[in-house]
C-alpha positions in Angstrom: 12.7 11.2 3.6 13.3 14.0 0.9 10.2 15.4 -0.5 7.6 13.9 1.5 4.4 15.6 2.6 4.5 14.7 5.9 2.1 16.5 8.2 1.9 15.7 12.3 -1.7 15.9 12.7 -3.2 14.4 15.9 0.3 12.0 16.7 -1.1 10.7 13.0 2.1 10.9 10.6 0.2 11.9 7.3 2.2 11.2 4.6 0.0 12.5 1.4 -3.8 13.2 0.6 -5.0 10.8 -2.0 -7.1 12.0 -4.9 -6.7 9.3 -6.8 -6.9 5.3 -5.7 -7.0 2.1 -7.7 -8.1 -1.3 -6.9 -7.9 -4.3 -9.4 -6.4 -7.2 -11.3 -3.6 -6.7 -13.9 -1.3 -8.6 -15.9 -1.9 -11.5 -18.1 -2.0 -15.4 -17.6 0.3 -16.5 -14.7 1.6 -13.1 -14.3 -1.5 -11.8 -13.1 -1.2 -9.7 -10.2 -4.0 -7.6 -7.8 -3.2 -4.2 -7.3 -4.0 -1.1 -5.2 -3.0 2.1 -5.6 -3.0 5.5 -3.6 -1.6 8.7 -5.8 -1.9 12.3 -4.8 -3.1 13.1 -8.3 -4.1 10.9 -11.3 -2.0 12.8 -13.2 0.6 15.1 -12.0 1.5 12.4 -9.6 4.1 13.4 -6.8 3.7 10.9 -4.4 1.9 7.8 -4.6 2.3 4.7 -2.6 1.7 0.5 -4.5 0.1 -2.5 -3.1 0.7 -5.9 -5.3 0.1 -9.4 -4.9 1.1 -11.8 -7.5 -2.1 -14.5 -7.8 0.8 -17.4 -8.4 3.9 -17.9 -7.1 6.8 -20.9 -8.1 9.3 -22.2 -5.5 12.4 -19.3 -6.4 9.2 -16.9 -5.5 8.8 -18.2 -2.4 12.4 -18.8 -1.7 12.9 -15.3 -2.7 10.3 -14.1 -0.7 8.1 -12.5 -3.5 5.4 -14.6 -2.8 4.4 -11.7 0.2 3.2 -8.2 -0.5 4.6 -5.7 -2.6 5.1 -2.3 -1.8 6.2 0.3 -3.6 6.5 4.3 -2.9 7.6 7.1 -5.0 9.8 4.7 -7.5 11.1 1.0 -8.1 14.1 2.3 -5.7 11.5 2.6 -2.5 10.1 -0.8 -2.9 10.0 -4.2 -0.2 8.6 -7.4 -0.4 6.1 -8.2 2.7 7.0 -6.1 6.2 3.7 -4.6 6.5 2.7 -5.3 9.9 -0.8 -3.6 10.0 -3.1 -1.4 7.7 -5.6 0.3 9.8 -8.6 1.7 7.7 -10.6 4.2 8.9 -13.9 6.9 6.7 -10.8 8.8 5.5 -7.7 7.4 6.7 -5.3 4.2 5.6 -2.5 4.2 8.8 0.0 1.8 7.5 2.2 -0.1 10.1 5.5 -1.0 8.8 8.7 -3.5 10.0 11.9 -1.6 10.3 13.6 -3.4 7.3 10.7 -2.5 5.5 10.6 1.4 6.3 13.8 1.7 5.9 14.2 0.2 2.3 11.2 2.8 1.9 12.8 5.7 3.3 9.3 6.2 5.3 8.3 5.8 9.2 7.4 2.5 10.7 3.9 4.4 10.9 2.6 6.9 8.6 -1.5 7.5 7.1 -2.2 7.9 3.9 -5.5 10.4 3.9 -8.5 10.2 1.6 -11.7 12.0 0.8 -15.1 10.3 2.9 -16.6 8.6 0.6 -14.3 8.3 -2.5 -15.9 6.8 -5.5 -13.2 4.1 -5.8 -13.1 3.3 -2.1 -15.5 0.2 -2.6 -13.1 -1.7 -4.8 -9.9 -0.3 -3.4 -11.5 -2.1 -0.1 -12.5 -5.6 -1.9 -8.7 -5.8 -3.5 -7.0 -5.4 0.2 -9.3 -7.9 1.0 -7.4 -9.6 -1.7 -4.2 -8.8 -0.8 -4.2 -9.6 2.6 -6.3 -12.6 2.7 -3.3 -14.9 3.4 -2.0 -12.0 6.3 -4.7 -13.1 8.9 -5.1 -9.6 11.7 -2.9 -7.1 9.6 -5.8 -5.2 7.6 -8.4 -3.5 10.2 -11.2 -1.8 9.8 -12.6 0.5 12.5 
């Protein structure tokens, strides 16, 4: 796990501080995709940590399993298809439960938190585009 900001605050394994999220739709025509983003700066960008669903799929998708959730940390070379098990959301918390397979093709724990400011001006849409995400992944996003 070279280089990450991990903190042990509270048994809570907190990967990064986000300053910057995203939540929306990109792409064009059938390779449109929804998208959230956490990033511990908009610009200087260390760590961040991708969310990606594609809106359509085709059978070698499926068969490939790319029809699950995307994630994506630090660079193309951290990345998984589906193996997120749970995505806890708290006022200024995201506390990401991952498979093994999955954490380990991420180089991260099985459980880490990404923090973020109360009240982030992007929170409302980063929240609607989970929704999004995980809309097919029926008890994995909770919010307390």
């Amino acid at each position: 796990m070279e280089g990450l900001i991990l903190e042990n605050k509270n048994k809570k394994e907190i990967l990064f501080h986000a300053e910057c999220l995203y939540g929306g739709t990109e792409g064009e025509d059938e390779d449109k995709f929804y998208l959230v983003g956490f990033a511990d700066d908009e610009y200087d960008t260390i760590n961040y940590l991708m969310l990606q669903k594609a809106l359509t799929f085709d059978e070698q998708d499926k068969e490939q399993g790319m029809d699950q959730v995307y994630i994506e940390f630090k660079d193309q070379s951290h990345s998984y298809y589906g193996g997120i098990t749970r995505l806890e959301i708290t006022d200024d918390s995201f506390i990401f439960g991952l498979e093994a397979n999955t954490a380990k093709a991420l180089d991260l724990p099985q459980s880490f938190t990404i923090t973020i400011s109360r009240k982030h001006k992007k929170l409302k849409s980063v929240l609607s585009y989970l929704d999004k995400i995980f809309k097919e992944n029926k008890g994995v996003l909770v919010k307390s």
